[in-house]
N, C-alpha and C positions, 0 to 999 in steps of 0.2 A: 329809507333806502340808503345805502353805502355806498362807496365806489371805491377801489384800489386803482392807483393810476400807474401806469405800466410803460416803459420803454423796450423794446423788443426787435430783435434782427430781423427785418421780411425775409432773406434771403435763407436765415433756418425754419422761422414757419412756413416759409414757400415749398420745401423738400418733400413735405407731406399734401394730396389733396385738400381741397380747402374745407373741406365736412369737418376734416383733422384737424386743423389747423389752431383753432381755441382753443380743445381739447390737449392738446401739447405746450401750450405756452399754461391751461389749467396745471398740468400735470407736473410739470418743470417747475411752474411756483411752488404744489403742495409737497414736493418730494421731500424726505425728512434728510437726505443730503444735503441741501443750500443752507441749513442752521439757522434760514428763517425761523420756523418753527422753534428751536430750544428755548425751552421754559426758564435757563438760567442766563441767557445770551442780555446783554444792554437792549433796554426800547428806547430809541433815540426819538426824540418830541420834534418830530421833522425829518424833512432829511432824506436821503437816500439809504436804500437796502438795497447789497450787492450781493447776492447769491453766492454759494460755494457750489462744488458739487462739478458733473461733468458738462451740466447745461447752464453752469453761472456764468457763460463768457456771452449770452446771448440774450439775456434780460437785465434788467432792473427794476425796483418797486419805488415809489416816491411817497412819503408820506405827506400829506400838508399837514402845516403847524393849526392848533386849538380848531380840531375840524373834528378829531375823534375817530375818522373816516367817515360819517356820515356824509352823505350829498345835500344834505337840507343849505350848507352854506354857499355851495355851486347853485342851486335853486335860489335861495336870496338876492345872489348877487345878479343874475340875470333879473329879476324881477327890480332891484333897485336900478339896473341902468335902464330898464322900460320908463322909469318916471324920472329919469335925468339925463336920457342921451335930448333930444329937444332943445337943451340948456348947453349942450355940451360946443363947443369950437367946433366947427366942421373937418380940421383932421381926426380930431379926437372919434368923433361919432363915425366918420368912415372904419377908421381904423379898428376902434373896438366893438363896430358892429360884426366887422369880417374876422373877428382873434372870439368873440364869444360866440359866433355862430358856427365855427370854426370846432366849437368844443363842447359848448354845455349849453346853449339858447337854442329855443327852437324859431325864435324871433317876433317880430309883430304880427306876421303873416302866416307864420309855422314853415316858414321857409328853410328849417336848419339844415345846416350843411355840415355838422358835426360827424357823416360819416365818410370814408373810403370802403364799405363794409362786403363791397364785391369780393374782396380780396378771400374773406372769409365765407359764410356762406348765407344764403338767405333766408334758408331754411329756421323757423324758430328754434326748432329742435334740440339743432346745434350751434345756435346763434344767440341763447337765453344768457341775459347779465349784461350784453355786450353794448354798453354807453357810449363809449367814443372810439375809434378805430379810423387813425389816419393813417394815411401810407408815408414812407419816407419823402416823397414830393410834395405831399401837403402838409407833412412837417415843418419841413422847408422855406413854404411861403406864411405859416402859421408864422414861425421866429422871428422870418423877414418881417415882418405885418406889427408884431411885437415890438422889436428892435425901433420901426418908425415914431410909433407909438409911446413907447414905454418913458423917453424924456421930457413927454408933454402931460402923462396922467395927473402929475397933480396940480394941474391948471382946473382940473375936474372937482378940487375938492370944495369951493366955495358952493358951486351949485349944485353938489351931491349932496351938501348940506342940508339947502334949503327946498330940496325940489324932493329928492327921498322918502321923505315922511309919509307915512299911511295916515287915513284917516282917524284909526286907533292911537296915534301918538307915536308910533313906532317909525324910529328915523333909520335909515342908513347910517352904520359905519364905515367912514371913507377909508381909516386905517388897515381894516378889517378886508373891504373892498380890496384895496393896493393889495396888501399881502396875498391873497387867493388868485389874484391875477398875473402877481409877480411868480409865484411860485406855477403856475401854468408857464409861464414864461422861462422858469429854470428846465423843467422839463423837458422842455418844445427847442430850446438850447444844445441843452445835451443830448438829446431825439439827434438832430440837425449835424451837429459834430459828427456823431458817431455812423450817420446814413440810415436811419432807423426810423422805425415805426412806434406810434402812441398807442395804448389801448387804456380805455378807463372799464371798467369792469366791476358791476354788483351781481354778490353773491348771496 
């Protein structure tokens, strides 16, 4: 599975019913005005993609670094803090349990709260792809939540170390961790700044 992670205006997908409403922020990313698409355009290895076009004032694409876009390394890393939140400081484990359930964990219980998806519809139909989807106020306390957080994460790394490991031999990468969290974090940032909404999306 993939995911494109997505920053977007609620207030211009709001203009349209919300049947509509994917469907126009689909339709505004594939458009071959934003120069996304060009075959001859720089692929920057991270980063942000700003649209051109008449709909580029109202999204953005984020790539994460050494991901490929796949989601398998959003799936790892919730499953490596399953066997190290226990070990973690108790702000730490508050905090990054509400910033990944927040996004991409469905948690211990499957309690995820990774959606605002009212907004859009609930219909499968027209709801297919649709991974994460906050609204501008739970952007909000996503960053906030982030920001508490974000100068104690690598107090985490000692026992990310030791606690990570699968039974196969395969350990958690704490680097690797920090990075895919930090860059949820630039996102959720610039989300925040701008009054906007996140969407992550496999196509």
């Amino acid at each position: 599975m993939d995911i494109t992670a997505m920053i977007a205006d609620w207030s211009w997908l709001g203009d349209v019913p919300e049947r509509e409403r994917l469907s126009r922020l689909r339709n505004a990313w594939y458009a071959d005005e934003t120069g996304l698409w060009d075959h001859d355009a720089p692929v920057a290895e991270g980063g942000w993609g700003w649209p051109k076009g008449p709909n580029g004032a109202f999204f953005a694409l984020y790539e994460f670094r050494h991901t490929l876009g796949s989601y398998k390394p959003h799936f790892w890393a919730t499953h490596d803090w399953e066997r190290v939140r226990d070990h973690a400081d108790p702000l730490v484990l508050a905090g990054l349990d509400a910033f990944l359930l927040g996004l991409i964990w469905d948690g211990m219980d499957g309690e995820s709260g990774e959606t605002d998806r009212d907004f859009f519809s609930g219909d499968p139909e027209v709801s297919y792809g649709l991974l994460v989807a906050r609204s501008p106020d739970g952007v909000r306390e996503l960053a906030a939540t982030w920001e508490g957080v974000r100068p104690r994460l690598d107090g985490l790394r000692e026992a990310f170390t030791v606690y990570s490991a699968v039974p196969d031999g395969r350990g958690g990468d704490f680097d690797a961790f920090d990075l895919l969290l930090t860059e949820w974090g630039h996102i959720l940032t610039e989300a925040a700044g701008r009054g906007w909404g996140v969407v992550g999306l496999s196509e």
